[in-house]
N, C-alpha and C positions, 0 to 999 in steps of 0.2 A: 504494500500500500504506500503511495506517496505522501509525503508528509508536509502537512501545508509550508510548515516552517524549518527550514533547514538550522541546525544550531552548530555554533563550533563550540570543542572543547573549552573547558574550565579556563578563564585568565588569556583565551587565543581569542583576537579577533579582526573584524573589518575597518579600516577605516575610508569610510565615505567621503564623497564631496560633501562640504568645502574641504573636510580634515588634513585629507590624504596630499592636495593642492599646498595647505596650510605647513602640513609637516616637511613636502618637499623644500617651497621657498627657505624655511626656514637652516634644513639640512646644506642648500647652498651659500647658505649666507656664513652657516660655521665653516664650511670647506674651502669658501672662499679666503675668509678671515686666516685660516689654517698656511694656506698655500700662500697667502702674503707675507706671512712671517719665516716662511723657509722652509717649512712642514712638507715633503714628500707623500704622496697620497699612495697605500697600498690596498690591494684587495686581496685579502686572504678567502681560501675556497671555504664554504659553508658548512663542510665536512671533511676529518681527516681522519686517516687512520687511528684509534686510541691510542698506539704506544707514544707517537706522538702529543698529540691534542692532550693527553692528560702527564705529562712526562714534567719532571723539576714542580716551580713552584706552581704550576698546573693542576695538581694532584689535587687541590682545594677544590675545585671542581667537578671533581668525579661522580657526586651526589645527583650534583644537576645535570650532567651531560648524559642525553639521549643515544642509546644507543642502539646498533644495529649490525647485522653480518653485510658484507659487500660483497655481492654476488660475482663479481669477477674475482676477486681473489682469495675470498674464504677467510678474509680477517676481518677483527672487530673495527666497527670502524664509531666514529662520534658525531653528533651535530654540536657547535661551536656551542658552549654558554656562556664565554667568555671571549673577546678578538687579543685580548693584550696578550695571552699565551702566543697567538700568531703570529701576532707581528716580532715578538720575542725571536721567535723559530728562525722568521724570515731575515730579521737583522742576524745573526747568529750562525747560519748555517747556508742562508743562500746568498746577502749580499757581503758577509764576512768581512763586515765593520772595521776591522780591528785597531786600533790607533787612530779611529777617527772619532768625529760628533757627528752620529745619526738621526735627520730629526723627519718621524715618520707620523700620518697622520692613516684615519681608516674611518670607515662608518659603514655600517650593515647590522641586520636583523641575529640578532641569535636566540639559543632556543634555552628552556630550563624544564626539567621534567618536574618540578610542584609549582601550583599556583600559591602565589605568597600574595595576599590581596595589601598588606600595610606597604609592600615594595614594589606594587604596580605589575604589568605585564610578563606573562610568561615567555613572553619575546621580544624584548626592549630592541630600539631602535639604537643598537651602540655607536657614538661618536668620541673619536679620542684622537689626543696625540701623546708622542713617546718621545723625549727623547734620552739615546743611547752614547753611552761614552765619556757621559762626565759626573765626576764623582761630588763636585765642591754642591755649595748651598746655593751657587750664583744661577746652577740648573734648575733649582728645586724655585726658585725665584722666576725664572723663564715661564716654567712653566704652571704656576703659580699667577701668574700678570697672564697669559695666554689664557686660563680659564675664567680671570675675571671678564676679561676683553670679549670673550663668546659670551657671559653672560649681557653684555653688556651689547652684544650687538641681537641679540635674541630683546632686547626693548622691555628685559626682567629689571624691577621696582626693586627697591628694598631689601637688596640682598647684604645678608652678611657672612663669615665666613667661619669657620671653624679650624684650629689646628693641633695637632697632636705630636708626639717624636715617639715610636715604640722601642726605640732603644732606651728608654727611660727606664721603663720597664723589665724590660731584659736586662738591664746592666745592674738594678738591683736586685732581681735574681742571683746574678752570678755573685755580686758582694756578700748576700746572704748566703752563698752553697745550699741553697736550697735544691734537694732530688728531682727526678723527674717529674716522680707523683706528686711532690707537692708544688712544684712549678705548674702540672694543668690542674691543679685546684688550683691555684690561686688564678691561673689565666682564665679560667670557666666562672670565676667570681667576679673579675673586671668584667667579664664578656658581658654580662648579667647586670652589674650597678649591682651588686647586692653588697650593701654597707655591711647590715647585720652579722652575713657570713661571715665579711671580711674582716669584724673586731672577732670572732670568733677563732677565725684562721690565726689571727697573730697571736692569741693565745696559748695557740697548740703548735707553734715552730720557734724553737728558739732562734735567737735572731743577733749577732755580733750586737754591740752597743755600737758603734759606729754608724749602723743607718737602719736602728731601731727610729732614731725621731723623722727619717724618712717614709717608712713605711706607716708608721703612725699620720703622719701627713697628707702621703699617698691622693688616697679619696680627697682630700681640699682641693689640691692642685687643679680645680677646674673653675673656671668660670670669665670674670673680666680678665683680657691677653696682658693687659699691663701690672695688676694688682698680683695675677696671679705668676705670673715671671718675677715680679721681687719678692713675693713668697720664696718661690720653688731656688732661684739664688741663694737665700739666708739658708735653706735645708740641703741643698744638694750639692751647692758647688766646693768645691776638693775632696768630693768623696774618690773620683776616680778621674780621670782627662776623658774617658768618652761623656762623662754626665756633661763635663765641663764643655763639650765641645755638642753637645746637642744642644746646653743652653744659649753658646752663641750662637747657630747656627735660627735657631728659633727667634732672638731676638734681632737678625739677622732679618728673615721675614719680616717679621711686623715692622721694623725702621721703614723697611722699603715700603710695603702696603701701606701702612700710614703717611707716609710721603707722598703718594701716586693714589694714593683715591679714597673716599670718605665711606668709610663703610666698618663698622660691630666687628672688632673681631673677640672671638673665644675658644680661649685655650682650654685643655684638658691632657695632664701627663699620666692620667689612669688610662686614655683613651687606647684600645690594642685593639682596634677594628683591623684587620687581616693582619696579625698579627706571626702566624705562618706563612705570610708573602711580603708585607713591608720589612722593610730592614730602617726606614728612619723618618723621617719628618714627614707626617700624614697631614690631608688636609681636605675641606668639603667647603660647597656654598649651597647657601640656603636661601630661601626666599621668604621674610616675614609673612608675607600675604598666601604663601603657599603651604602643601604638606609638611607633614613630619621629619621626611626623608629627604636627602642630601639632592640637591639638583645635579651638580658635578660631584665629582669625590677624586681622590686620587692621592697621591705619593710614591715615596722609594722605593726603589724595589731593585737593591745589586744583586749583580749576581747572576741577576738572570740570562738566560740561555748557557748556564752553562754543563747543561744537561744535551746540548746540541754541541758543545765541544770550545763555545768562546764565551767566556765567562764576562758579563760587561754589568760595567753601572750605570742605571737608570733609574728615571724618573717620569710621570706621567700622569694623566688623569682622564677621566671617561664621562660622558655623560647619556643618559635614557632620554630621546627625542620625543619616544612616545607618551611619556610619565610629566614629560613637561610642556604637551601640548594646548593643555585647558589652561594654561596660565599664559599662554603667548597670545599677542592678540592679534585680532580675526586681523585677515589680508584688508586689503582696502586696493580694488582696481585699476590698474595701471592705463586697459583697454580704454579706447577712447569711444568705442561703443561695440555691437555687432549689426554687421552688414549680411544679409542674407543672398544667398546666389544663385540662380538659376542652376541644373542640370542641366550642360549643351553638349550635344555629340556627335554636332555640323564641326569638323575639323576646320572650315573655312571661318568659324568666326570661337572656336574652342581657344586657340590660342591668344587673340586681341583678350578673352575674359581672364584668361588666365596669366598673362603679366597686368591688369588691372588688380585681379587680387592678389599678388605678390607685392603691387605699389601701394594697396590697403591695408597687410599685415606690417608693410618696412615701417607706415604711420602709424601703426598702432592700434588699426580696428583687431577684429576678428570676425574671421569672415566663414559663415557656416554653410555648408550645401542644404538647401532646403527643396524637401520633394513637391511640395504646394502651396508656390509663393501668393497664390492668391486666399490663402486661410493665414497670413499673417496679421499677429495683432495691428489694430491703429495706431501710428509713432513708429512702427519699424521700421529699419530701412533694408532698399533692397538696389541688388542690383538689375538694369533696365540696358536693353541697348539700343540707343538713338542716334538715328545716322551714321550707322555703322562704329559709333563711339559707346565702347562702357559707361553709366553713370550712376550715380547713389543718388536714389530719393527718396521721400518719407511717404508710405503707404496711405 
């Protein structure tokens, strides 16, 4: 029996005119933006092999990526739920980067096998750039001002922005010698915000006196980026040179951000959002007016590719076109109107109509084939041929 209503899966869907017009303009307006500042555009294929596609720091992945057998070869193969593992690959292995700065940009649809409704679609619209090779903060900075600059060319209101270092965290790990076990409790307690636990935890691990009043801390360390940097200063700094150097590099950020554009920032050094793929200074923009969840998001991430054989430092950030499309606002018509056009298939007068409507489109109309120019509304126009000349006029 056919079914009146065709439905797609949980979290998949269509997007209709105007949307689908709306999300395009919009995706060329980031690639353009992308491509002005030096960004190379790659297109990664939509499926790869698994040993691949889920290989190094990839492997985070593995929950979400769909998989399937490929019939030509008999191996497991994956649909993408992430692009940055790709582009990872392709800098790494195919254009073999090595001693250079790579700065690569991508956008495409990928897929995630649960629908998460607080995190928008199961097939986010991903747009990112990467760039590869450089280790300092002046990248992390690049690319940093590169995601503000899309938000900003996207005509998003009131954004502010978020930042994080997860070597903060990890580096007091390692001070404390804390086990394995109690290193993913204690990172499954950040992951969580659970306060509770977490005076709980400190409890139950003895902890050096040295950066017990750090981890008593810890949970404060969020909130306003300037209050909470001369906090996290008087607690952390000469505990070790990397604390020391995540907190200039931090402070590093916000001098610049706060120089170059007016906008909230807030810091948080419990933050360990991917915290088995960043290696350092994380960071997100959000939209007051908007959701919960981070518009863009992104940071470090060394190391990577070197599961493909070239191990590089990076840095980067990604944004969901489709999760930020109800907050961009509707197009507004460029066309200077539509012109409607006869069907002619007299070859003696096909061509005279057709550089007319090539001279229509170069102006700016749009020009539709219409099957029965005589059922047009009143005010439309159309085209007429008089005296052997094309001409526009109002019905």
């Amino acid at each position: 029996m056919q079914q009146s209503t065709w439905f797609t899966p949980e979290g998949l869907e269509d997007l209709l005119p105007p949307q689908a017009q709306k999300l395009e303009y919009y995706r060329r307006k980031l690639m353009d933006g992308f491509q002005s500042s030096g960004y190379d555009l790659v297109l990664p294929p939509l499926a790869e092999f698994t040993d691949s596609l889920l290989t190094g720091t990839a492997r985070h992945t593995a929950i979400d990526t769909c998989r399937f057998t490929d019939q030509e070869s008999g191996r497991m193969m994956g649909v993408r739920a992430d692009m940055t593992p790709q582009v990872a690959r392709i800098v790494s292995n195919r254009l073999k980067s090595k001693d250079i700065i790579s700065r690569l940009c991508y956008v495409g649809e990928v897929l995630k096998t649960r629908n998460n409704k607080a995190k928008g679609s199961r097939s986010p619209i991903q747009v990112g750039a990467e760039l590869f090779g450089h280790a300092g903060v002046e990248s992390d900075i690049e690319i940093i001002e590169l995601m503000l600059e899309s938000m900003h060319s996207l005509n998003l209101q009131d954004i502010k922005m978020s930042l994080g270092h997860v070597a903060v965290v990890d580096e007091l790990i390692s001070l404390a010698g804390l086990d394995a076990a109690q290193s993913s409790e204690l990172i499954a307690i950040l992951e969580r915000k659970a306060i509770p636990e977490y005076a709980v935890f400190l409890t139950q691990v003895n902890l050096p006196e040295a950066v017990k009043s750090a981890f008593n801390h810890l949970p404060m360390l969020c909130g306003d980026a300037k209050s909470v940097l001369v906090l996290s200063k008087s607690i952390l700094l000469g505990l070790s040179t990397i604390l020391d150097q995540a907190l200039e590099n931090i402070q590093g950020v916000m001098d610049y951000v706060e120089a170059h554009y007016s906008l909230p920032i807030h810091l948080d050094l419990a933050d360990i959002r991917g915290y088995q793929y960043h290696t350092g200074i994380i960071f997100a923009c959000y939209t007051t007016a908007g959701k919960l969840q981070p518009l863009a998001k992104g940071g470090r991430y060394d190391n990577i590719g070197s599961e493909f054989g070239l191990a590089l430092p990076a840095t980067g950030f990604s944004l969901d076109l489709r999760i930020a499309l109800d907050l961009l606002a509707p197009l507004i018509s460029t066309s200077k109107g539509t012109v409607y056009m006869p069907l002619v298939t007299d070859t003696s007068t096909s061509q005279s109509l057709k550089s007319k409507v090539n001279e229509l489109k170069e102006q700016g109309y749009q020009v539709v084939k219409s099957y029965d120019l005589a059922a047009l509304n009143p005010g439309s126009f159309r085209l007429v041929e008089v005296s052997g000349q094309w001409m526009v006029e109002t019905v």
